[in-house]
C-alpha positions, -999 to +999 in steps of 0.1 A: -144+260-248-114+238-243-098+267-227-127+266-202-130+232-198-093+232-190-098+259-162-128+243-141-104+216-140-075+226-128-100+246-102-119+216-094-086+197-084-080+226-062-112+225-044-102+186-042-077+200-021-049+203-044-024+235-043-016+252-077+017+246-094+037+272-109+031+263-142-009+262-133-005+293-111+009+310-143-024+301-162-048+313-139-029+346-133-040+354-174-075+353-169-103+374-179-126+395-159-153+375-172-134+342-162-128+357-123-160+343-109-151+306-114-117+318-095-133+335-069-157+307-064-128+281-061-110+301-037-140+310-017-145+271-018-103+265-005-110+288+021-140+273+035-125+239+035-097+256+062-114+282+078-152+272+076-170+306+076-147+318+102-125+348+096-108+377+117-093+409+127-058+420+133-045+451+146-014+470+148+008+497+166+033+520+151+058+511+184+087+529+174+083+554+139+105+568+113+145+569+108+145+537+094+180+526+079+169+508+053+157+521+018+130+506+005+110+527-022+077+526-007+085+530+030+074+563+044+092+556+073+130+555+058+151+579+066+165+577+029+131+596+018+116+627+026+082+625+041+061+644+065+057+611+085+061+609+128+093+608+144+093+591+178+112+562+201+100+537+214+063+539+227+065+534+268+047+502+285+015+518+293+008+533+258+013+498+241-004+479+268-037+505+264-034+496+224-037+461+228-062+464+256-083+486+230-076+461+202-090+434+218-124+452+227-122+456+190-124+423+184-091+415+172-075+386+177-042+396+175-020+426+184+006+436+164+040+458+186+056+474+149+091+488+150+106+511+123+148+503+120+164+472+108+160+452+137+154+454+177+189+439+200+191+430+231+191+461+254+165+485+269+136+479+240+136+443+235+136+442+278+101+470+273+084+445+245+090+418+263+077+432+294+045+444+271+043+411+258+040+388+293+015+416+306-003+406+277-002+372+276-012+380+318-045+396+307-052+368+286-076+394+260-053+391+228-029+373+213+006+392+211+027+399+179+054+413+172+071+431+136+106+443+150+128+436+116+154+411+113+166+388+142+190+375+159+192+340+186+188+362+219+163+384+204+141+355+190+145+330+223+136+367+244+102+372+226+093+334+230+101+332+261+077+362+274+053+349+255+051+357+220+024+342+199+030+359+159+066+369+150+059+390+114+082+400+087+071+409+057+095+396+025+073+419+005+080+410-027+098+381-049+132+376-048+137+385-088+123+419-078+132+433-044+166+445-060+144+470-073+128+484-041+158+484-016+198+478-017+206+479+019+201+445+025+195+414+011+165+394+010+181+362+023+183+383+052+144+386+060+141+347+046+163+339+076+145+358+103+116+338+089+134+307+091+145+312+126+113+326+140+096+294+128+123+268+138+119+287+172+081+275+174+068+308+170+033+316+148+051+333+115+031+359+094+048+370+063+035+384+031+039+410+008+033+446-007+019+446-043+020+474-068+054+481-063+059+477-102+057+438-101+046+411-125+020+388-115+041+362-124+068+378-093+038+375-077+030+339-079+068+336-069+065+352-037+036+327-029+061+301-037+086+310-015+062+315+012+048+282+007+083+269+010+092+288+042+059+271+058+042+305+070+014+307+090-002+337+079+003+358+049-008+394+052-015+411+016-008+450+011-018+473-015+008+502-025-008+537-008+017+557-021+034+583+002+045+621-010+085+618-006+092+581-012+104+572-052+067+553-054+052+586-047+035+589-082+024+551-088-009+540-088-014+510-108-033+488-091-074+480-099-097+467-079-098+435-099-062+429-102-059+434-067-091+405-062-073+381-085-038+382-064-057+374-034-075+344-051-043+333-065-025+336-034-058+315-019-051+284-044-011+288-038-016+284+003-048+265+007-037+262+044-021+293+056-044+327+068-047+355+044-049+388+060-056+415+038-041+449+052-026+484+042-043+502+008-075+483+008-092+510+010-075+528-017-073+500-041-103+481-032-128+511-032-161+497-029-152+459-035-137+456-002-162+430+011-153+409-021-115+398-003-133+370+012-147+356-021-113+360-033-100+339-005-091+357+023-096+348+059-090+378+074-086+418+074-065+445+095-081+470+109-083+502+123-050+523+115-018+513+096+013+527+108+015+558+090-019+563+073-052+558+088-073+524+078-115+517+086-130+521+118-135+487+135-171+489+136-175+492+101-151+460+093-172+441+119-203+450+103-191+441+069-188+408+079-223+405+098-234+415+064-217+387+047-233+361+067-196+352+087-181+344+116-161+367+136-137+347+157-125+351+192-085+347+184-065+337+163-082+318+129-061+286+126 
């Protein structure tokens, strides 16, 4: 009983509109099934104290796809692994502007251009997305993102300038753990693109991958350092493993475990839009609907980049069902 009372107390300071400690964080990541209600009810709660009932889509392009440098373990896109997955350059301007034309009529509120390699320079592509981008912001139907990998001054001032709205880049897992998932290159490399996207004024999404073979407690940490860096948005991922890649065989994740992350991510960020994207529908199986008890203010939809997602008339129906509101734009 103590142990309960304890709980609805620290939960009740969070629908106060407190944010968890560490130390609380820690606590709550221990729980029960039985005891997930009360958490799901407190972060439904948080999120309805930011968001009202008001939650929305997201959608995203595979711009550019495979021979990625980089290494990480789960990537089907790296050239270090051997996967069946697309090979192709850049996407031309009419291709990209037809996605985000067909994303908005979708009803998402923002359009993600993703790019596989370690970053985009100055040069040819950044001129083509930032072309993309200001025809965007011209039609004035979606708000235009952008996932290019790390940055530099000229690249970052280029896409603000056009018009940029979102700058994303995932740190995808905690510090203490993302030795383990890619060595070639370091993570205060992708804090620093985050740093400078948001000391440029852009929107900043950045979140995470989970079931890469992470503690919850690496869990709460990336929270942590997300709530440090001041992000925006935080999109969640599931692991969907991918034949080729050294993840391949893991599949570790429950419905549950997945639920309670989001919540705890919920009580972490009080403020910042939880997005819940790639391997819901794997991990989630039928609880999908049950993200937004758990706190989140948002879903991706339609494809991922290399594996197919839900059709957007079935997400927009789940949320009909659920008695919410789909917004026009961005949820702030």
């Amino acid at each position: 009983m103590a142990m309960n009372t304890t709980l609805q107390s620290l939960l009740d300071s969070c629908v106060d509109g407190n944010q968890l400690t560490e130390e609380q964080a820690l606590i709550c990541s221990s729980l029960q099934p039985d005891q997930l209600p009360s958490l799901f009810a407190a972060a439904t709660q948080v999120r309805e104290r930011a968001f009202k009932r008001n939650v929305s889509l997201c959608s995203i392009v595979n711009a550019k796809s495979g021979l990625c440098p980089e290494n990480c373990s789960f990537c089907a896109q790296s050239a270090h692994h051997a996967t069946s997955v697309a090979q192709y350059p850049l996407l031309d301007e009419q291709t990209l502007l037809d996605g985000a034309r067909a994303a908005a009529a979708n009803g998402s509120g923002c359009y993600g251009i993703v790019t596989s390699g370690s970053g985009i320079r100055s040069g040819e592509e950044l001129d083509r997305i930032c072309r993309v981008i200001r025809q965007i912001r011209a039609e004035g139907l979606i708000a235009p993102g952008a996932s290019l990998g790390t940055l530099d001054q000229f690249s970052v001032q280029s896409l603000k300038e056009a018009g940029l709205v979102t700058y994303h880049h995932n740190l995808e897992t905690s510090r203490s753990f993302f030795p383990h998932i890619c060595s070639t290159h370091d993570y205060e490399d992708d804090v620093a693109t985050v740093r400078m996207a948001k000391q440029a004024g852009l929107r900043v999404c950045s979140g995470g991958l989970f079931g890469l073979g992470e503690t919850m407690a690496q869990r709460i940490e990336l929270a942590l350092t997300l709530r440090e860096l001041d992000v925006d948005s935080v999109p969640i991922n599931f692991l969907d493993p991918v034949e080729g890649t050294p993840l391949s065989g893991s599949n570790n994740l429950s419905p549950l475990e997945c639920l309670h992350s989001i919540a705890l991510f919920r009580l972490i960020l009080p403020q910042a839009h939880i997005t819940i994207c790639g391997g819901r529908e794997k991990n989630l199986r039928d609880l999908q609907s049950w993200v937004f008890m758990a706190g989140a203010s948002g879903i991706m939809t339609g494809n991922y980049l290399t594996k197919e997602g839900r059709q957007p008339r079935d997400d927009r129906q789940m949320i009909a069902d659920l008695g919410l509101q789909l917004t026009e734009g961005l949820v702030r």
